[in-house]
Biotite code that builds the C-alpha atoms (Angstrom):
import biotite.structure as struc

atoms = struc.array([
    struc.Atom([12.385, 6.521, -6.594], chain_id="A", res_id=1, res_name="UNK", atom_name="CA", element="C"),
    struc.Atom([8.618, 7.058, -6.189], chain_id="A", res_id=2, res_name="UNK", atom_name="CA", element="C"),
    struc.Atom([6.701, 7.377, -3.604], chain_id="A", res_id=3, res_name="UNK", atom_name="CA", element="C"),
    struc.Atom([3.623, 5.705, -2.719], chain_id="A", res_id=4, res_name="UNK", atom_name="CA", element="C"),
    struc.Atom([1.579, 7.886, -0.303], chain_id="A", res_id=5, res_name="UNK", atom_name="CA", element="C"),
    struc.Atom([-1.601, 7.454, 1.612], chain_id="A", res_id=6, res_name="UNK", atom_name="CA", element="C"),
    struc.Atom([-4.541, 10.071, 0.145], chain_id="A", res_id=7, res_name="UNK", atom_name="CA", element="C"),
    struc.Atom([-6.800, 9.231, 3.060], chain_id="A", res_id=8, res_name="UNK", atom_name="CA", element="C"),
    struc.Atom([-6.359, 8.510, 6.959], chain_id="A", res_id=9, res_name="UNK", atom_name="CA", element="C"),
    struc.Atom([-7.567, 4.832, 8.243], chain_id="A", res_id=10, res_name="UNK", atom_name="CA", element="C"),
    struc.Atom([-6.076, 1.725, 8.788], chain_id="A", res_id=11, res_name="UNK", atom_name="CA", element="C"),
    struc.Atom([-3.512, 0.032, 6.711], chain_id="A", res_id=12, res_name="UNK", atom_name="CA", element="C"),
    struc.Atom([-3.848, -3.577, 5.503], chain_id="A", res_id=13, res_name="UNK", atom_name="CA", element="C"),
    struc.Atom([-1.086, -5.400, 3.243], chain_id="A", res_id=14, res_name="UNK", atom_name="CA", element="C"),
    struc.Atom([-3.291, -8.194, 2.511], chain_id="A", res_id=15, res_name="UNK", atom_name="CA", element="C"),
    struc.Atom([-7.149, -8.516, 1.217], chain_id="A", res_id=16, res_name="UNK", atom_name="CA", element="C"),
    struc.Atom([-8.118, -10.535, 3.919], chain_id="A", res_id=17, res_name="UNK", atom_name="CA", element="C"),
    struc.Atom([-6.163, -12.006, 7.308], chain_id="A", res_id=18, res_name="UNK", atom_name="CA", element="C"),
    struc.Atom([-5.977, -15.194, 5.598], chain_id="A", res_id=19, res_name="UNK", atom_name="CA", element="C"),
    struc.Atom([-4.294, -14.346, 2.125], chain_id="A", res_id=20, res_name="UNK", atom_name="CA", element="C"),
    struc.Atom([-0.495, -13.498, 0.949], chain_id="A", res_id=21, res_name="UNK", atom_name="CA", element="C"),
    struc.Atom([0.109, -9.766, 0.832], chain_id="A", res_id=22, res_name="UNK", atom_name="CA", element="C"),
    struc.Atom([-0.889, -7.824, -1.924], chain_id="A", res_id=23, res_name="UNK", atom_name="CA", element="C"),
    struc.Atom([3.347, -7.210, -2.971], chain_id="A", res_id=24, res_name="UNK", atom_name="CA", element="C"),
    struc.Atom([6.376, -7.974, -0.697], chain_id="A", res_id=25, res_name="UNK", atom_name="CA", element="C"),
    struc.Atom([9.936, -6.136, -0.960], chain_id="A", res_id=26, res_name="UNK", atom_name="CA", element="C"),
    struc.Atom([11.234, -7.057, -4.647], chain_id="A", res_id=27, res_name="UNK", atom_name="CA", element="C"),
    struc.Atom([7.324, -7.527, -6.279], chain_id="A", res_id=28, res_name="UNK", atom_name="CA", element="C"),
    struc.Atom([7.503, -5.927, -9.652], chain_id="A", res_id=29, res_name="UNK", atom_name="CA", element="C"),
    struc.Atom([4.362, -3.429, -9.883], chain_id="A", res_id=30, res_name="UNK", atom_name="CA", element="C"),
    struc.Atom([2.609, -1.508, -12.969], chain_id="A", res_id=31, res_name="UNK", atom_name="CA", element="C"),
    struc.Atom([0.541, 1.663, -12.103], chain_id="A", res_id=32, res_name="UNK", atom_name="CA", element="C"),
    struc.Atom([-2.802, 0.194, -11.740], chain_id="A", res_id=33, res_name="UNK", atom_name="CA", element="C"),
    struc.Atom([-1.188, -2.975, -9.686], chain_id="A", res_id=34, res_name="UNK", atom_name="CA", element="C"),
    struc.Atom([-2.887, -2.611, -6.127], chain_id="A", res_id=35, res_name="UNK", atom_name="CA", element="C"),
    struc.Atom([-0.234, -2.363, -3.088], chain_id="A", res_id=36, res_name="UNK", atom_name="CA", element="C"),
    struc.Atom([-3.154, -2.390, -0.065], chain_id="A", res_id=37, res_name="UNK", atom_name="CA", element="C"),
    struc.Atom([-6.038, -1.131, 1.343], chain_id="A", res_id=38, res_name="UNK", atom_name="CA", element="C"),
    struc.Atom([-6.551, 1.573, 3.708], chain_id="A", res_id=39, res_name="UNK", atom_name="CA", element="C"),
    struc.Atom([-9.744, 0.688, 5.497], chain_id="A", res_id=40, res_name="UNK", atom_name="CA", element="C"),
    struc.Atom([-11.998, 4.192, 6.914], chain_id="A", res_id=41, res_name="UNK", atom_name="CA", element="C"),
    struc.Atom([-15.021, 3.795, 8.168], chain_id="A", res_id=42, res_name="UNK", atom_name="CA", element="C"),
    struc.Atom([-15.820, 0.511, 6.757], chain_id="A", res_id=43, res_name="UNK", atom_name="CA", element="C"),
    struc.Atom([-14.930, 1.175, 3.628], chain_id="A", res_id=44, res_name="UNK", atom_name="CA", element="C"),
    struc.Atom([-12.180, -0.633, 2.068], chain_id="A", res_id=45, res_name="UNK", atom_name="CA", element="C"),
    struc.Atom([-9.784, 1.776, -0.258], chain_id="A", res_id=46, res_name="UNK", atom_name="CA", element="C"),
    struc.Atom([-7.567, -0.065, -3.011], chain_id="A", res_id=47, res_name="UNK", atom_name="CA", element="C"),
    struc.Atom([-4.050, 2.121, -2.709], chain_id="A", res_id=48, res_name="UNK", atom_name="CA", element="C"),
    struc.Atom([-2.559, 1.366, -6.395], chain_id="A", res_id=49, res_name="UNK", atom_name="CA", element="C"),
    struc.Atom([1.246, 1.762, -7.044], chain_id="A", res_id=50, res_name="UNK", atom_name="CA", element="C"),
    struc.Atom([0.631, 5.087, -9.690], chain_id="A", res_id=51, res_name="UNK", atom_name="CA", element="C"),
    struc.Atom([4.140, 3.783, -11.266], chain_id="A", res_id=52, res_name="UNK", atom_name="CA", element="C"),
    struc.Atom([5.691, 0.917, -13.147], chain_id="A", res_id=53, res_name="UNK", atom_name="CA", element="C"),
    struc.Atom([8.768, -0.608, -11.045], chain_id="A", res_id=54, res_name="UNK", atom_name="CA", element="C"),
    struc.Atom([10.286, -2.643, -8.196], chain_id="A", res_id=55, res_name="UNK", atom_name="CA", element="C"),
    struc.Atom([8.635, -2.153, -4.265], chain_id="A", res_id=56, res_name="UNK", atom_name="CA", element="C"),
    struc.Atom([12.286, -1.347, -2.351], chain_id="A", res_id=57, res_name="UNK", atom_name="CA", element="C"),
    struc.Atom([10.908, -0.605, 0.821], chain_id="A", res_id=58, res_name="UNK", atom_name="CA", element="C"),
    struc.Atom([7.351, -0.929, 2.774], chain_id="A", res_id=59, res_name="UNK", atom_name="CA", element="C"),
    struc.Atom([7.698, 1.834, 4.933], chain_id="A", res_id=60, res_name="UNK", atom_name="CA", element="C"),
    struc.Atom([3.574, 1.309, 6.821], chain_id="A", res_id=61, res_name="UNK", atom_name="CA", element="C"),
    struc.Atom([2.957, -1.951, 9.474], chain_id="A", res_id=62, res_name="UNK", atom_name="CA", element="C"),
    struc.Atom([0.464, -3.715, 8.947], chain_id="A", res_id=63, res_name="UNK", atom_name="CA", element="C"),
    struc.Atom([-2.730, -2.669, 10.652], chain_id="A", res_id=64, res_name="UNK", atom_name="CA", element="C"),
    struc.Atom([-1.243, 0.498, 11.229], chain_id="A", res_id=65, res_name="UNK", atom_name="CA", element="C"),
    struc.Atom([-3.157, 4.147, 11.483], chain_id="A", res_id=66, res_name="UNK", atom_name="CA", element="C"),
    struc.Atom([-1.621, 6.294, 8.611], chain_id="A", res_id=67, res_name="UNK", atom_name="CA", element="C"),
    struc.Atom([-2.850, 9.679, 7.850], chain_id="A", res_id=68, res_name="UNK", atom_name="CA", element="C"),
    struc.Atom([-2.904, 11.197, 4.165], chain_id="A", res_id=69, res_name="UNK", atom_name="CA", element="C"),
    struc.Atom([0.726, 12.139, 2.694], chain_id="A", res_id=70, res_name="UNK", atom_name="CA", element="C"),
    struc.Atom([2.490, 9.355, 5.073], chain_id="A", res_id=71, res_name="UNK", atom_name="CA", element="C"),
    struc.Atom([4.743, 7.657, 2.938], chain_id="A", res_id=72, res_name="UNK", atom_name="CA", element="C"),
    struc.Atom([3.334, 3.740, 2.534], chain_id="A", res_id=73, res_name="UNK", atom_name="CA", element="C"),
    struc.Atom([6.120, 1.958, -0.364], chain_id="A", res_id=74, res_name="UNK", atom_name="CA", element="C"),
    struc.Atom([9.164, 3.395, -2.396], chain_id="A", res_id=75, res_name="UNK", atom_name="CA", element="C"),
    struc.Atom([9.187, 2.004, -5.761], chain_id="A", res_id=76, res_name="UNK", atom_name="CA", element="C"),
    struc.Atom([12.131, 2.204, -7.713], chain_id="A", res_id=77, res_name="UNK", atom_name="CA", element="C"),
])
């Protein structure tokens, strides 16, 4: 299992915009540069990529949620 941790505090979003699908759901397939969500500071919109080729088991953030760096966001497996 890997996991996918935030590198930054902000805000977390699962989808690019309120209007779309989410980026992955529980059971997506990922590759390392497949992007998982953004983490929004300031603004600024950071792409969080999965770093590992796999299957998302578990979205561990809410959406919209505050996370600060090292909390856990996905476990890929």
């Amino acid at each position: 299992m890997h996991e996918v941790i935030s590198p930054i505090p902000g805000t977390f979003y699962r989808k690019p915009n309120p209007d779309a699908a989410p980026f992955v759901e529980v059971g997506s397939q990922v590759e390392p540069d497949t992007t998982l969500c953004l983490v929004e500071v300031m603004k600024t919109f950071n792409e969080i990529k999965a770093g590992v080729a796999g299957k998302i088991i578990e979205i561990k953030a809410e959406n919209e949620q505050f996370v600060n760096p090292g909390d856990v966001l996905f476990v890929v497996g």
